[in-house]
C-alpha positions as CSV (number, residue, x, y, z in Angstrom):
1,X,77.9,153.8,151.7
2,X,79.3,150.8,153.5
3,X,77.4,148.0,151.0
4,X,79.2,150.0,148.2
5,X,82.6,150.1,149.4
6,X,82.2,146.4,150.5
7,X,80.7,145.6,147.1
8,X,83.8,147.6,145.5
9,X,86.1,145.4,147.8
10,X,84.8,142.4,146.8
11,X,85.2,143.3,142.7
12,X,88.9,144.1,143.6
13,X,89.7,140.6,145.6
14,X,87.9,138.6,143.0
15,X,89.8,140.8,140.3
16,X,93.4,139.7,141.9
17,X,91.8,135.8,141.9
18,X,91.2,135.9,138.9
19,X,94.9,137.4,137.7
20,X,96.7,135.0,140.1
21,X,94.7,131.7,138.7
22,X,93.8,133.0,135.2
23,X,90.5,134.0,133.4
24,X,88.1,131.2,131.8
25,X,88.4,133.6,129.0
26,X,92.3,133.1,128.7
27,X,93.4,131.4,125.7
28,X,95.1,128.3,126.8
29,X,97.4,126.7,124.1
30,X,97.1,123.0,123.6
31,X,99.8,120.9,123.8
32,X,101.1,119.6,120.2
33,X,99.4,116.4,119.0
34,X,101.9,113.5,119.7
35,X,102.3,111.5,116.4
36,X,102.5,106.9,116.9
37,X,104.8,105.4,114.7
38,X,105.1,101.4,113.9
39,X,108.3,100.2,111.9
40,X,109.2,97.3,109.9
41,X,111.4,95.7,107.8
42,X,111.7,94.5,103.8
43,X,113.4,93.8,101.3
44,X,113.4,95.2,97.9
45,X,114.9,94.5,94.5
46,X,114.5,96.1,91.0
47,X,113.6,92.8,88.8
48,X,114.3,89.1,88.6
49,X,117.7,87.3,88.8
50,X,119.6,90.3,90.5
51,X,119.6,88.4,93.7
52,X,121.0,91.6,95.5
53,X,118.3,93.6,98.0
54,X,118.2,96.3,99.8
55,X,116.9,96.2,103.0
56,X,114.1,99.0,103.6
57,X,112.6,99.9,106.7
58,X,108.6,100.5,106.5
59,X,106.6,103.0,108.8
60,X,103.1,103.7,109.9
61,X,103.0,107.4,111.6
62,X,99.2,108.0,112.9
63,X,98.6,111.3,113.7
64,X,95.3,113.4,115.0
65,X,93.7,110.1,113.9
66,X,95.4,109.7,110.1
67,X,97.4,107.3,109.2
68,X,100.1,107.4,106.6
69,X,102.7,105.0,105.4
70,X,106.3,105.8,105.1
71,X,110.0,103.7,103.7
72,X,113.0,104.5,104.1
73,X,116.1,102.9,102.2
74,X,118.6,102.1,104.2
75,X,122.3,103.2,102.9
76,X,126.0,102.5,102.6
77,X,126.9,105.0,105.1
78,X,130.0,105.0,102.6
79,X,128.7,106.0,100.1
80,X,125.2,107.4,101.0
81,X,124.0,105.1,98.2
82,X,121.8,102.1,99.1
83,X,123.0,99.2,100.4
84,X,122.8,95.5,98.3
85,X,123.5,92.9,99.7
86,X,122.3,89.2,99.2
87,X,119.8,88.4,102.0
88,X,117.0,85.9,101.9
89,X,114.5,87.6,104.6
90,X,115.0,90.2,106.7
91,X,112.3,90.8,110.2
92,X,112.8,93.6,112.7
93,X,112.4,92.7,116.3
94,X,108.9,93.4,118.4
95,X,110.7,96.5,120.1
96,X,111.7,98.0,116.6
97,X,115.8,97.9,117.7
98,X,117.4,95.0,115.9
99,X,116.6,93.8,112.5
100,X,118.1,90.1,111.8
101,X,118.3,88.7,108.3
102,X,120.2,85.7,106.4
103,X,123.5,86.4,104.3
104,X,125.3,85.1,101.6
105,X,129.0,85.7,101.3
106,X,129.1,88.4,104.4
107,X,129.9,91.5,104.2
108,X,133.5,92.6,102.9
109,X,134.8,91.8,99.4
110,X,135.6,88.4,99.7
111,X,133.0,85.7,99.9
112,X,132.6,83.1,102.9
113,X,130.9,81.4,100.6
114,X,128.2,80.8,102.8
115,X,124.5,81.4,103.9
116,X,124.3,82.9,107.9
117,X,122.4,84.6,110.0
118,X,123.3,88.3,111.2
119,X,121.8,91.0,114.0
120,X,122.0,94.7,113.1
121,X,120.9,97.6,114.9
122,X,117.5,99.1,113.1
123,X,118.6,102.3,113.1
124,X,121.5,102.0,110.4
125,X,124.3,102.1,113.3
126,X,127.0,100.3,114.7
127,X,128.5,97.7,112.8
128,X,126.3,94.2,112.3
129,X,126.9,91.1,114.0
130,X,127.2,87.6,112.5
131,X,126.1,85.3,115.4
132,X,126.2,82.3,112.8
133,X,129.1,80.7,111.0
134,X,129.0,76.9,109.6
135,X,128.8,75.1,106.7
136,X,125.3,74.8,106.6
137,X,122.6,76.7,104.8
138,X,120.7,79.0,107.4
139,X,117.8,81.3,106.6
140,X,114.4,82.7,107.9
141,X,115.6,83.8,111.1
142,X,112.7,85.6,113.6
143,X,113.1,86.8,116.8
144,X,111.8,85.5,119.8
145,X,109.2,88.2,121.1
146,X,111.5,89.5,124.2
147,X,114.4,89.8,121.5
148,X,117.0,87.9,123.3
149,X,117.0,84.9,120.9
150,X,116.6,83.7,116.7
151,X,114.8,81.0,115.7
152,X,116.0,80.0,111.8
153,X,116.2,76.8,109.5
154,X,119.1,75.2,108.5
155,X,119.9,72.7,106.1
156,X,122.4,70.1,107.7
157,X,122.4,66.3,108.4
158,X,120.0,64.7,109.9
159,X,121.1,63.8,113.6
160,X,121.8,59.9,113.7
161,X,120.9,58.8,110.0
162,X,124.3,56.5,108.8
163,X,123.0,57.6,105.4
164,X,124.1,61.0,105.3
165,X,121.3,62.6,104.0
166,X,119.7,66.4,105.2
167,X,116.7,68.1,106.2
168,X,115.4,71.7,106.7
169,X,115.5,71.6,110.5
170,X,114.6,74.3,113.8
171,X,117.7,76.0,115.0
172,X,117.4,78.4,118.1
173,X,120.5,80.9,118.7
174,X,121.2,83.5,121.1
175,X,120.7,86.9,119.4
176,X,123.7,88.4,120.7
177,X,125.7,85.4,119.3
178,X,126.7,83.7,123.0
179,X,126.3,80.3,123.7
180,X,125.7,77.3,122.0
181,X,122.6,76.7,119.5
182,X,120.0,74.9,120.1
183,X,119.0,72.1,117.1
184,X,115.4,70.9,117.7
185,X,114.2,67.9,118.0
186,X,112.4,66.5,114.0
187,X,109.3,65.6,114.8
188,X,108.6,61.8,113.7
189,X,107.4,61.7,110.0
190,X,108.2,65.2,109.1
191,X,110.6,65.7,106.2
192,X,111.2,69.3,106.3
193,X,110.3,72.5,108.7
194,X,111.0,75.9,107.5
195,X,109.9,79.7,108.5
196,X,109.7,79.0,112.3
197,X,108.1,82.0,114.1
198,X,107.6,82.7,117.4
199,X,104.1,83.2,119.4
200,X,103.5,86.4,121.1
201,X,104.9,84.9,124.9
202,X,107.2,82.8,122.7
203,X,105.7,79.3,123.9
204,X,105.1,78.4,120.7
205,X,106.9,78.2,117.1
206,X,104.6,77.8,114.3
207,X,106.3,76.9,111.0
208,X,105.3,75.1,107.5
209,X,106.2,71.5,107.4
210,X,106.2,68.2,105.3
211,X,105.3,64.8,105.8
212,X,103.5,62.0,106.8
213,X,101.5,61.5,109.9
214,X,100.0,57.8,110.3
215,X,100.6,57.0,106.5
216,X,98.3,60.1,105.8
217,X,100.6,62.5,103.8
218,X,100.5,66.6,105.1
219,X,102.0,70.0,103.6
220,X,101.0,72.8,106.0
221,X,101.4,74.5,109.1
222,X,102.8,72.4,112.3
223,X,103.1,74.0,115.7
224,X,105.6,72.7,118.7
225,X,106.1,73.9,122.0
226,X,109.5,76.6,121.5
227,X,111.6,73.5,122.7
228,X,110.3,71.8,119.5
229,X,108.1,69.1,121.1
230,X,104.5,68.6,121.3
231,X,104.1,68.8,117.6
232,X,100.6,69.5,116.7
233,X,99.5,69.1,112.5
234,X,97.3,72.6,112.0
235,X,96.7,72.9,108.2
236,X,96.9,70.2,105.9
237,X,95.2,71.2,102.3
238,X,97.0,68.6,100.9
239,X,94.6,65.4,101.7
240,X,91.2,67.5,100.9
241,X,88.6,67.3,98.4
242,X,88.5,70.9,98.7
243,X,92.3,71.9,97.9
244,X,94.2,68.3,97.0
245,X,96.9,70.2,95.2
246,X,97.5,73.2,97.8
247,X,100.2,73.5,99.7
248,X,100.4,76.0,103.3
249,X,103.3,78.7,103.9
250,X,105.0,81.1,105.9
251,X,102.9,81.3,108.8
252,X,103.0,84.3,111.4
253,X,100.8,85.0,114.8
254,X,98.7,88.0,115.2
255,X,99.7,90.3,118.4
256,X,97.1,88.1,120.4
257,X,98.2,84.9,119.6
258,X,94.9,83.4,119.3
259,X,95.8,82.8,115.5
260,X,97.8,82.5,112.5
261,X,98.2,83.7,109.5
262,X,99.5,82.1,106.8
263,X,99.5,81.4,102.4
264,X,97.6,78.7,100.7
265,X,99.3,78.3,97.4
266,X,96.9,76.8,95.1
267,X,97.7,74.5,91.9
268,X,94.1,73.6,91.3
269,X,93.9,76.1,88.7
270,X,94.7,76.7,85.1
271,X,96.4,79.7,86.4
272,X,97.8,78.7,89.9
273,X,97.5,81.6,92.8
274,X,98.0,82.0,96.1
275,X,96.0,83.8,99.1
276,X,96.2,84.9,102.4
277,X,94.4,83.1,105.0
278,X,94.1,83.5,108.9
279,X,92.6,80.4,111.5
280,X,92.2,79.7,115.0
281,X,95.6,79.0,116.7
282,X,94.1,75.0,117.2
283,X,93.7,75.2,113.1
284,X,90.1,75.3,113.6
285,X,87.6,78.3,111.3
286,X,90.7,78.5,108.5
287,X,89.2,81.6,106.5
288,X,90.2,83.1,103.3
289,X,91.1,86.6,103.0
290,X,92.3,87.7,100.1
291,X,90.2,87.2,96.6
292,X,92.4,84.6,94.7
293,X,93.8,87.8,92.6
294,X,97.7,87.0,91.9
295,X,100.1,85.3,94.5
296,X,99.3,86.8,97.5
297,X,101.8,85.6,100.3
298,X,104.5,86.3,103.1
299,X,102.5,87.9,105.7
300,X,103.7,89.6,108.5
301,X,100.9,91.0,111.1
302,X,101.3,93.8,113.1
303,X,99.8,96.1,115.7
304,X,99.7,99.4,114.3
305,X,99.9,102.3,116.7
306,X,97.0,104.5,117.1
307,X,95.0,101.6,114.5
308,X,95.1,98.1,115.5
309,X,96.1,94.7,113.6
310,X,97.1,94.6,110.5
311,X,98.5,92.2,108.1
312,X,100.7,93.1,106.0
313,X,101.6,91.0,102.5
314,X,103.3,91.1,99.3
315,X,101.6,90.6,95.9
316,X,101.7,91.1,92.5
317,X,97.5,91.7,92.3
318,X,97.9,94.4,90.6
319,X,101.1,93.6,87.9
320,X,100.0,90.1,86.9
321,X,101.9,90.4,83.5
322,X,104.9,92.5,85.5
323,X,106.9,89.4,86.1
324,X,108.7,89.2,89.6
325,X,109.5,92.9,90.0
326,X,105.9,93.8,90.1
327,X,105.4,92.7,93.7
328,X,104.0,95.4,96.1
329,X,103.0,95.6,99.7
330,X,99.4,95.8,100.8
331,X,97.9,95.6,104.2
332,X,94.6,94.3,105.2
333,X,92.5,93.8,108.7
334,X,92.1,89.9,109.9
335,X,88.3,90.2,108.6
336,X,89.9,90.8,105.3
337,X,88.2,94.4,104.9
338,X,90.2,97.2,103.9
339,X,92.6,96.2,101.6
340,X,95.2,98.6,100.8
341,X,98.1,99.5,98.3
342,X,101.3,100.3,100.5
343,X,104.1,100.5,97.7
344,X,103.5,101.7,94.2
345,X,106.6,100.8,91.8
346,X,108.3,97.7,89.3
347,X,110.4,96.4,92.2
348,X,109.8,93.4,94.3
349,X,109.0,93.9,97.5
350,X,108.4,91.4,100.1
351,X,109.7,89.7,103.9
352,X,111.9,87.2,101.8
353,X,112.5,86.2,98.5
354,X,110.2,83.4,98.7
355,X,108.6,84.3,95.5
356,X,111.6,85.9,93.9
357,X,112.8,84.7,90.2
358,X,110.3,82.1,90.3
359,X,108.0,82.5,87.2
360,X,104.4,80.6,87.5
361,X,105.9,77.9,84.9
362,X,109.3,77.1,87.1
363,X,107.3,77.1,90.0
364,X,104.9,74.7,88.6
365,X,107.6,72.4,87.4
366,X,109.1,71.7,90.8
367,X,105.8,71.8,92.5
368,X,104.9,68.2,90.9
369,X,105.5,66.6,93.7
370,X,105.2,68.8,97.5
371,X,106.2,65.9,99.6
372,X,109.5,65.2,97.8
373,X,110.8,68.2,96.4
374,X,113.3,70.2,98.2
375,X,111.5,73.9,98.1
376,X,114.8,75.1,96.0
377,X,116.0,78.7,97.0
378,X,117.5,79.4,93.2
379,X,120.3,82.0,93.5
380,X,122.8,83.4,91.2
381,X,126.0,84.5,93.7
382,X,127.8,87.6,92.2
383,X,131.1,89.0,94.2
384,X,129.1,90.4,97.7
385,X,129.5,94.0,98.1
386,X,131.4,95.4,100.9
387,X,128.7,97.7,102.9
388,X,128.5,99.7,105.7
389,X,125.3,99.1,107.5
């Protein structure tokens, strides 16, 4: 009788345990599956020689390991319809907070008359901020990774030449518009440097430039330290068997910084193209990515949440008789496997309008001659539209 009521004492503690802490048997709701999200910026337009964009804001959501691609049109908060306005490029910054982009005219009714360089807020509020304001052409502006500066090219006179001329030169700006700018040195030889962008720890500004080096004539990607010197040649299709009509553009680091990508615009051909490429940040193993399908060019290269490195570019490989509105977004990994379709539609989408109103047979005409032609940015300036951002 005393094993039993002890064995009956025994059943009632471990019953109360098992109350107090909970049954293995308990159903246990899991938390909710956390979804990762990775935002940039474009630009879009519906077809050639609008020269009005609106910028768009791009989005990867991954979630219980799928992946889906998002935009969002930003709007005149106004008028709820989307904004246009005449911007060049447009880039968000590495934390997703501030979106910078070049401007024509500004942003009320009446023009400036001029091309700066802005800061807005990514998320549509507040009011933007123009932390530019000469004479001079500026465009392509890109943060630096830590977001407290802009690195962007300007067209203005060439420091100490009696002649007067200009040159696409490196300009580096606070992005909250304080202090002075900072005008880079040119490095000696090179006619023009455009599209500077920043490495990763933002030692480094790649960018496409022109000239000579020792007599020896180059059209490709330089890199310089981000104080402009130590100027290093990287790409230079130009004076090759392989490529001697080829020209290399709008470079951009992947999240490493152990290389860049960039677009090798080829003339070789009957039927000129362009393709994405990616090569050691020395400009060593330069690899082809894409298949010579269509222009493929202005990459950007990300590091997709909950996916990894992609890099992302506009083309028109799949509207080759669409004209200039028939540029989409695809993205691809820096093998150059899994291509893929982001945007579906007749507009242009793309990082800048690098590409923009230029058919293959205007192209070709002012691509006779790469080392002296001034890579025109063709516009046609209607009244700016006043826009709430």
């Amino acid at each position: 009788m005393r094993k039993i009521l002890l064995f009956i004492l025994i059943l009632s503690l471990t019953g109360i345990w098992l109350i107090a802490c909970g049954s293995s048997s308990k159903t246990v709701t899991p938390p909710p599956v956390q979804s990762q999200t990775t935002s940039f910026a474009f630009m879009e337009a519906p077809n050639s020689g609008v020269w009005l964009f609106s910028p768009v804001l791009g989005t990867f959501t991954t979630k219980s390991g799928n992946t889906a691609f998002s935009t969002k049109t930003y709007v005149d908060t106004g008028t709820n319809q989307p904004i246009t306005i005449d911007i060049g490029s447009i880039v968000l910054s590495a934390d997703e907070k501030k979106a910078t982009f070049d401007l024509f005219g500004g942003l009320e009714d009446v023009s400036s008359g001029q091309w700066d360089i802005w800061v807005a807020n990514a998320d549509g509020s507040g009011n933007p901020l123009q932390i530019t304001n000469d004479s001079y052409e500026d465009y392509f502006p890109q943060f630096s990774p830590d977001g407290t500066k802009v690195a962007y090219s300007s067209w203005r006179p060439i420091p100490g030449d009696t002649t007067g001329a200009s040159q696409w030169q490196t300009v580096v700006i606070n992005s909250d518009g304080t202090g002075t700018e900072q005008v880079l040195p040119i490095p000696a030889g090179t006619m023009y440097q455009m599209h500077p962008t920043y490495s990763p720890d933002g030692s480094k500004l790649a960018m496409m430039a022109a000239g000579y080096v020792n007599d020896v004539p180059f059209d490709g990607i330089m890199m310089t330290n981000a104080d402009g010197t130590n100027p290093q040649v990287l790409s230079n299709p130009l004076y090759s068997e392989a490529c001697y009509n080829c020209v290399d553009e709008l470079p951009a680091f992947t999240p490493d910084g152990n290389s860049i990508v960039f677009s090798r615009d080829n003339w070789n051909a009957t039927v000129p193209f362009e393709d994405i490429y990616i090569m050691n940040v020395d400009g060593t193993n330069q690899t082809q990515l894409t298949d010579s399908v269509g222009y493929n060019n202005d990459p950007l290269v990300l590091n997709v949440s909950g996916v990894g490195p992609r890099i992302i570019f506009s083309s028109n490989r799949d509207n080759l008789t669409s004209g200039d509105g028939g540029f989409d977004l695809y993205s691809i990994k820096a093998d150059g496997t899994g291509l893929t379709r982001l945007t579906t539609n007749a507009l242009y989408d793309a990082f800048s309008e690098w590409w923009y109103g230029d058919s293959a047979s205007v192209a070709a005409a002012r691509h006779i001659s790469v080392l002296t032609r001034e890579r025109a940015l063709y516009r046609h300036h209607g009244t700016p539209h006043k826009v709430r951002w």
